[in-house]
N, C-alpha and C positions, 0 to 999 in steps of 0.2 A: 504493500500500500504506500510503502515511501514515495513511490517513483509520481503518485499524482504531483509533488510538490515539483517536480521539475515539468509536470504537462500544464504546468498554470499557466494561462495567457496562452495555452496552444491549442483553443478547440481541434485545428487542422490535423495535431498528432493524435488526437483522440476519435479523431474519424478516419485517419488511416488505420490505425489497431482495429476498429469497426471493421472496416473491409477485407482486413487480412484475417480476425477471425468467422469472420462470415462468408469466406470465398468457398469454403464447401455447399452455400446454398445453391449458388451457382449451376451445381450439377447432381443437384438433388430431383433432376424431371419431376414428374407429373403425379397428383397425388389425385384420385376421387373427382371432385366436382371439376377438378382442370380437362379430364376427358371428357366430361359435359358441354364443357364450353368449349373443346375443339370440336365434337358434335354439333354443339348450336352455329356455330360460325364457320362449319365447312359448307360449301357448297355445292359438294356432292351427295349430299342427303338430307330430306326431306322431312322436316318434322312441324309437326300443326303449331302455329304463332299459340302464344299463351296470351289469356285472356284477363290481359292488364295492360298498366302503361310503359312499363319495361321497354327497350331498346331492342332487347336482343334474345330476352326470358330467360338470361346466363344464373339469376336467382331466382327465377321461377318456376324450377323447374318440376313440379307438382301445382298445377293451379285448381285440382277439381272440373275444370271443362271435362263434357262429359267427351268430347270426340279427342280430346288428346289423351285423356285418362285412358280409353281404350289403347290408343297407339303406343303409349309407354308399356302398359299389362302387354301387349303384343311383343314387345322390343324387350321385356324382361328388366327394365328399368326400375318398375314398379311392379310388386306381386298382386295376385288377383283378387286378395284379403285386402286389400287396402281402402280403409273406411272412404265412401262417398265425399263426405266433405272434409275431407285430411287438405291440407296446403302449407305450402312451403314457397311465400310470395315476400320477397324482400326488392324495395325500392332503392339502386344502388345506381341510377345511371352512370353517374360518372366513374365507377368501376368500372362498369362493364366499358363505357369510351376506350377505358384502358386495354383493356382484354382484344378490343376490337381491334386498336393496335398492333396490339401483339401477333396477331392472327392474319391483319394485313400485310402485315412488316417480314416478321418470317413463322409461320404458321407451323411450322415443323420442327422450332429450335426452342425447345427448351432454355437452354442456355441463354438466348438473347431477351426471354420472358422473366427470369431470375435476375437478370441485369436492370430490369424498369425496375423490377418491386428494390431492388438494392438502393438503386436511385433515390427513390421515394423514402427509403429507411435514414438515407444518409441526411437526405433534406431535411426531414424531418430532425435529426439529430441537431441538423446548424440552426435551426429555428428555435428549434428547446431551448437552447447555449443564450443566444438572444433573448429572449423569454426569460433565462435565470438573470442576465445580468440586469434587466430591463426590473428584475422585481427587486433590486438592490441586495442582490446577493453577493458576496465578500467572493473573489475570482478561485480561492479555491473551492468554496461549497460549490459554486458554478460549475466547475474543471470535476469536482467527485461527482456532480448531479449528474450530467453526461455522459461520465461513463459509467456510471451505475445504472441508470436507462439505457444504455446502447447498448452495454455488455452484460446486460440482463439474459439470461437464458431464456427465462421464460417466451419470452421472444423470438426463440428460434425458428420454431412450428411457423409461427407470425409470417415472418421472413421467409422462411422455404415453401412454404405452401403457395404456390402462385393465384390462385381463388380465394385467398387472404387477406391479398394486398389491401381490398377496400375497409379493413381495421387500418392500415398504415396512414393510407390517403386522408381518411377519416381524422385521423389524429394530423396530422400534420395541417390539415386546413383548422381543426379545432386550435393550434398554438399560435395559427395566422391570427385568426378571430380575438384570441385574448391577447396577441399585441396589440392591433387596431382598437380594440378595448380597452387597453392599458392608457394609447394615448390619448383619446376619448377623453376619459377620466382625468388625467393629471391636465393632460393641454387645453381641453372642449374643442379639440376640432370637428368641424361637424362630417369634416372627409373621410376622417377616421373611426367615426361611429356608423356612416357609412358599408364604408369596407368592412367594419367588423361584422355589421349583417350579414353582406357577402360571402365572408368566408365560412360564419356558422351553417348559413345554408350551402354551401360544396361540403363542407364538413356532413349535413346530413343526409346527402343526397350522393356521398361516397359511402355510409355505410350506418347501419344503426345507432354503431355507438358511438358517434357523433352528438346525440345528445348528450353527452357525457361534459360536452363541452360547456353546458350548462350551466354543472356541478359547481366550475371552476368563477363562472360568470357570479352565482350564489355563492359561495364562498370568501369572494373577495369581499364583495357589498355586507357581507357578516364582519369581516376580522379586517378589514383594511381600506378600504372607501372614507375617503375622508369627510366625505359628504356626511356621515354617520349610518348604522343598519337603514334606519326605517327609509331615511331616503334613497339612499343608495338601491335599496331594495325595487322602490318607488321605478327609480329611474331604469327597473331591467325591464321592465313591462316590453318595450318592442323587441326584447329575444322572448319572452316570454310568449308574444302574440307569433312570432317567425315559429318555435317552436310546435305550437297548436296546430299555428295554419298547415306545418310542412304535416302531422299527425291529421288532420282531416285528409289531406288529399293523398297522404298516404294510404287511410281508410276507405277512400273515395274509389281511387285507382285498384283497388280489388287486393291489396298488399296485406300482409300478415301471415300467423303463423297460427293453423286454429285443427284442433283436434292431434295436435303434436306434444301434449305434456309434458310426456319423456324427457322431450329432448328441446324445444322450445313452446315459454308460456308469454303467449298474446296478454297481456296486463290489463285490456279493455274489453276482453272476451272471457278471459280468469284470473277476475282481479282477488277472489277470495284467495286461490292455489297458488298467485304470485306472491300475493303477503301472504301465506301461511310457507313459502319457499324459503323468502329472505332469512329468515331466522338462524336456518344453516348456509345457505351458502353464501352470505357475508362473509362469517368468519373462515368459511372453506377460501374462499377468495383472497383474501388477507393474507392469510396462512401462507398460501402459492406465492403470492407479492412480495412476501417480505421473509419466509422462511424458504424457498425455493423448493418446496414440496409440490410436485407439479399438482396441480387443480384436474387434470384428465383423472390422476387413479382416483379421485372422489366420482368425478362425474360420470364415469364406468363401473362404479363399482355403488349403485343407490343404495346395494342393503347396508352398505356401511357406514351411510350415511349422516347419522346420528352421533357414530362412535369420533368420527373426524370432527365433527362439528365440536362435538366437549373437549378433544385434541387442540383444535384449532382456536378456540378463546381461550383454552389455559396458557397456549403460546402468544396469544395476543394481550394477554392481562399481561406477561412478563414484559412485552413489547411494550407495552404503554409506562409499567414502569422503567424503564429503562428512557423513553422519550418524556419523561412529565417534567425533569426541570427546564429540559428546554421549551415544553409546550407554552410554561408557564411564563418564560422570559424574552420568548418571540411572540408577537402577532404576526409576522413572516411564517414562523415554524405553522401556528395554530393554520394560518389561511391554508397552506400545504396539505397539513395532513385532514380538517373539512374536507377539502377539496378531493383530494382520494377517497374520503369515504363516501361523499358523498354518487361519484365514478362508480361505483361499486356496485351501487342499484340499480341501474337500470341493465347491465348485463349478469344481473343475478337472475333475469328472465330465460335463459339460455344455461344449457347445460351448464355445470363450472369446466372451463378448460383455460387454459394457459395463453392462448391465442387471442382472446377475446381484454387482454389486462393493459394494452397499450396504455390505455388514455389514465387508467389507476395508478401507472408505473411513472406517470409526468409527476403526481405530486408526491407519492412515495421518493422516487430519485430524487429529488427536491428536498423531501424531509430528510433522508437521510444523509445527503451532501450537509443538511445543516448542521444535523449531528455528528457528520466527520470536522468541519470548520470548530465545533464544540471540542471535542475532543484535542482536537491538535494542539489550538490554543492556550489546553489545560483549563479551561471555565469549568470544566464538570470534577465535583470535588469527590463525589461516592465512587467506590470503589467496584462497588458491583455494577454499576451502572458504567463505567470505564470498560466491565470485563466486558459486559452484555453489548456496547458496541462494539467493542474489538472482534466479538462472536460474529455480530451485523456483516463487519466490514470485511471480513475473513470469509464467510460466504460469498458474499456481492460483489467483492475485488478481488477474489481470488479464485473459488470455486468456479463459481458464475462464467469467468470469464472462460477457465479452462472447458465450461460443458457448454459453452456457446458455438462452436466449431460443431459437436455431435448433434447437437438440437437444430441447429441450422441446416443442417444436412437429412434431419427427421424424417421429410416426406420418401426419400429413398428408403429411409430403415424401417419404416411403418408398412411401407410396400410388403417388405421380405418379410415382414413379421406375420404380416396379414394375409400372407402369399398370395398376396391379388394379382402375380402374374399368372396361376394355375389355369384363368380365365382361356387363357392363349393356346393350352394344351386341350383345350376343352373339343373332341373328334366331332366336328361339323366338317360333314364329307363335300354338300352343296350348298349353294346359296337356297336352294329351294328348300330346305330341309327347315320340319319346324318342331321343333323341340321342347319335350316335356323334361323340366332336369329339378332334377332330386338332391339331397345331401350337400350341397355347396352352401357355407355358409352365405350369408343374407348379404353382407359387405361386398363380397368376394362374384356372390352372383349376378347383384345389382350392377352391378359395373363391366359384366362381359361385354355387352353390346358396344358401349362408348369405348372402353379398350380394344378390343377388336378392331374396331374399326379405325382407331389412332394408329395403332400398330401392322395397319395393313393386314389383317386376316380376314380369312371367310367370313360373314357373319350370314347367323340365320335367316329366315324370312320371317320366324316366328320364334319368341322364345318367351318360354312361360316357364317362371318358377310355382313349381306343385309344393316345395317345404325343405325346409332347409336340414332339417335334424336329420341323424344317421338310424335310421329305424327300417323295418320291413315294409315293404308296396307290394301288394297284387293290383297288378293292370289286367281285365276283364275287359273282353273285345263285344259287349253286348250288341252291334251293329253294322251295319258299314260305316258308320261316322260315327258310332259311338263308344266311347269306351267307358266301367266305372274304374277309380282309382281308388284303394282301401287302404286303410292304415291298422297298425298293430295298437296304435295310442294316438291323440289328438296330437292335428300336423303344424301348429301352430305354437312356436316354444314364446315364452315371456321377451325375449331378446324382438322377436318377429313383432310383436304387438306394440314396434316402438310405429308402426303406421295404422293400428288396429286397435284401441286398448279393448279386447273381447268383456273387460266388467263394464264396461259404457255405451260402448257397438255392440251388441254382441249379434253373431251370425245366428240366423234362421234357419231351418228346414226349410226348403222350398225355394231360398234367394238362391236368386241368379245372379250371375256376372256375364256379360254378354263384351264380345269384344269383335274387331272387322274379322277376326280366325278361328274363333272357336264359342262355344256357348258353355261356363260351365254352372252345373245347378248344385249346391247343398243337399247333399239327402239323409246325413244323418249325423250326429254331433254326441258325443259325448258327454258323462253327465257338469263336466265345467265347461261345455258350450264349445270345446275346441273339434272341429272336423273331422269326422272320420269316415266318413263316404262322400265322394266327390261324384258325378258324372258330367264327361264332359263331350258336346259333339260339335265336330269339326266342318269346317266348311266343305259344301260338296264337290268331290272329285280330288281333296288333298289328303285324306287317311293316309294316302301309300307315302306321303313325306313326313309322315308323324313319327318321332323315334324318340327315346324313353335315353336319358342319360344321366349318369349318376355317376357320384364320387363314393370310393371303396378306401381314403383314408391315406390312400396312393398315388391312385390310378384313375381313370375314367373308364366306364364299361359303356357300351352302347348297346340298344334293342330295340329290333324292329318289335312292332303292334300283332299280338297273336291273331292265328285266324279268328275270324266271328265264330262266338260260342267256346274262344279257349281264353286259359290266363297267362301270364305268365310274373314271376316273385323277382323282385328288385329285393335282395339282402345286403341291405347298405350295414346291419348292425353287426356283420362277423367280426 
């Protein structure tokens, strides 16, 4: 940690170590929604516009229309369980502008798509530096805040996942906003109150948590507005009405996130299940930001959910003591740490992950640069509170920076973990061939179609996930187009119901799912409501390109359709 004192006065050294520890992101290719958007923006394939105001549907890619709903269940994107009114509608234009770029410029290169979101990280980095000295920050709390934000790990995902960038963009237009706002305030220029409009709205209009930028606007008008709270408060009213407005036409344009609990909660559709969220994933949240516990093993792991959260306020009461003399001898430090907690909230609507902490990590880096500036100078007389930053600082300037290299490089390792390239082995003989596939996890299946097709492989004409779990199938040829599908146990595991929750939807006897390839109907369910007879029939004259393929733990098996009147046993459970 010595060496910050010789990066003082050097934001430019402290953004080149940015880029030499982030040069693995570079060649971290394509993670998940990145094949979507080479899908969305190729034009050699055809997919129905989504039914909003979207550019390009690069985050809408579940809207509920009923004619594209079919064409994804067809293209295996989306399983055939997938509640009626599930959606997954984010208003990101000015991301997706980016994306578009990307795909005009060189659509094929990875590499060169890692180089804009770096861009955007670095910017972002020179604008923060600006921003710390602009709030009368002593050059080295400035010089630790920088790099404690840039060389934050948590960040890495951030940074390597190209479908991300719009948290980056997001934040770096929210640090424009609060300069413009800075000079607002101290100078009353009216240009500058202006512009800060301006950039809150690119700020929300790159990415949700952009409201976040808010936080920081509330925050100041609390602990630092000279004006005093009530007025200061008084005077946010036109972010406050920008805010509303950008949330009406956001609701207006068809955008949100509704019958997706799991994994994101719409706050104006489940405002009780949002506030009864926050409780835990505050301090999950915190926890990730300042103790470098990633926030993904909470947000993957819900049953443990409880156990983390009493974890993560007992580390957060020691954090608070460890920051209370300083809280109590800055109104700088207090405005800071507001300002993060208040960041906190509105992406506690969204699973916790590490990815989502940008705009949290502006006034975290901030607090903590204070408390290193504290530290140095000897102001802090307690001994335990000397160790407990030393602990801070020894994570965040040293650990941090060493697993910022591996997390940057993430989306490649999450790949191989996930083994989402199995996709690619998956025996599709023809393009005609349409395919009923079994046992491939839910991740790993939903994504053949846009991998495939990125990757230059065959891709089916039809592909329908029948279930993801490793269990026994009888396929029963009861017609020329018809066949039933049986299970040994209900084909729909808790992981799967993150597009279904069966205790709130729950399937029927008798629902049908109809799609442009095949019709299938519910016939019979077990007693917790999960499926266990399917029949499903097929458009006329394609039976003979119907073929049955599944994962054996290895391998892939393929099967053609027994004759009419026979079966035949998929034993995925050896």
């Amino acid at each position: 940690m010595w060496y910050l004192g010789k990066l003082e006065h050097k934001p430019a050294w402290v953004l080149a170590i940015t880029a030499i520890l982030t040069l693995p992101a570079l060649f971290s290719g394509w993670l998940g929604d990145d094949y979507i958007h080479y899908a969305l923006l190729h034009p050699d394939i055809n997919i129905p516009a989504t039914q909003d105001w979207s550019l390009f549907g690069l985050f809408s890619w579940v809207d509920s229309a009923p004619e594209r709903t079919q064409f994804l269940i067809d293209m295996g994107v989306i399983p055939w369980w997938t509640y009626e009114g599930f959606r997954y509608q984010f208003w990101r234009p000015l991301a997706e502008l980016s994306h578009w770029l990307d795909h005009a410029l060189w659509r094929d290169l990875a590499f060169m798509m890692h180089m804009q979101s770096l861009a955007w990280y670095l910017g972002l980095g020179a604008l923060l530096y600006h921003l710390y000295c602009r709030m009368s920050m002593q050059p080295i709390a400035a010089i630790a805040g920088l790099a404690l934000f840039l060389w934050d790990s948590t960040h890495g995902l951030t940074l390597g996942w190209i479908a991300n960038r719009n948290a980056i963009m997001a934040s770096l237009f929210g640090v424009l906003c609060l300069l413009s706002f800075l000079n607002w305030r101290m100078s009353g220029s009216y240009r500058a109150f202006i512009f800060s409009l301006v950039w809150l709205l690119c700020s929300l209009l790159s990415g949700e948590i952009g409201i976040s930028t808010s936080a920081y606007l509330g925050a100041y008008a609390l602990m630092l507005d000279k004006a005093g709270p009530k007025r200061a408060l008084i005077a946010l009213w036109p972010y406050a009405l920008m805010c509303v407005g950008w949330w009406v036409l956001y609701k207006m344009g068809g955008f949100g996130a509704y019958h997706s609990d799991t994994t994101y909660i719409d706050p104006s559709a489940s405002p009780l299940i949002f506030l009864g969220r926050l409780g835990e994933r505050i301090p999950v949240l915190l926890f990730a930001q300042f103790g470098l516990v990633p926030a993904d093993v909470f947000g993957f792991n819900p049953d443990g959910m409880m156990v983390f959260s009493i974890v993560s306020v007992l580390f957060l009461a020691v954090l608070l003591f460890i920051l209370l003399p300083l809280l109590r001898q800055s109104a700088l430090a207090r405005f800071w740490a507001l300002g993060c907690l208040f960041s906190v909230v509105p992406i506690s609507a969204a699973i916790p992950a590490d990815r989502n902490l940008l705009m949290v990590g502006i006034g975290a880096s901030a607090l903590l640069g204070l408390l290193f500036e504290s530290v140095a100078a000897r102001f802090v007389d307690s001994r335990f509170v000397r160790i407990g930053a030393y602990v801070l600082f020894v994570a965040h300037l040293v650990i941090s920076p060493l697993l910022m290299p591996l997390l940057s490089y993430s989306p490649q390792i999450w790949s191989k973990l996930m083994a989402l390239d199995i996709n690619q082995r998956m025996p599709v003989e023809r393009e005609s061939d349409r395919v009923l596939l079994f046992g491939l996890s839910m991740p790993i299946s939903l994504a053949t179609t846009p991998m495939r097709f990125a990757h230059k492989r065959t891709i089916p004409e039809r592909l329908w996930m029948i279930s993801s779990d490793a269990m026994d199938f009888t396929i029963r040829r009861i017609g020329e187009n018809k066949v039933e599908i049986q299970s040994e146990k209900g084909m729909i595991n808790e992981f799967e119901q993150s597009v279904r929750d069966l205790s709130r939807e729950p399937l029927k006897v008798g629902q049908v799912v109809a799609t442009d390839g095949m019709r299938l109907e519910v016939k019979k369910l077990d007693s917790s409501g999960h499926p266990l007879l399917l029949e499903l029939e097929f458009d006329q004259g394609h039976a003979s390109d119907v073929v049955a393929v599944y994962w054996k733990g290895k391998e892939f098996k393929r099967a053609r359709l027994p004759e009419v009147g026979s079966a035949i046993e998929l034993n995925l459970a050896e």
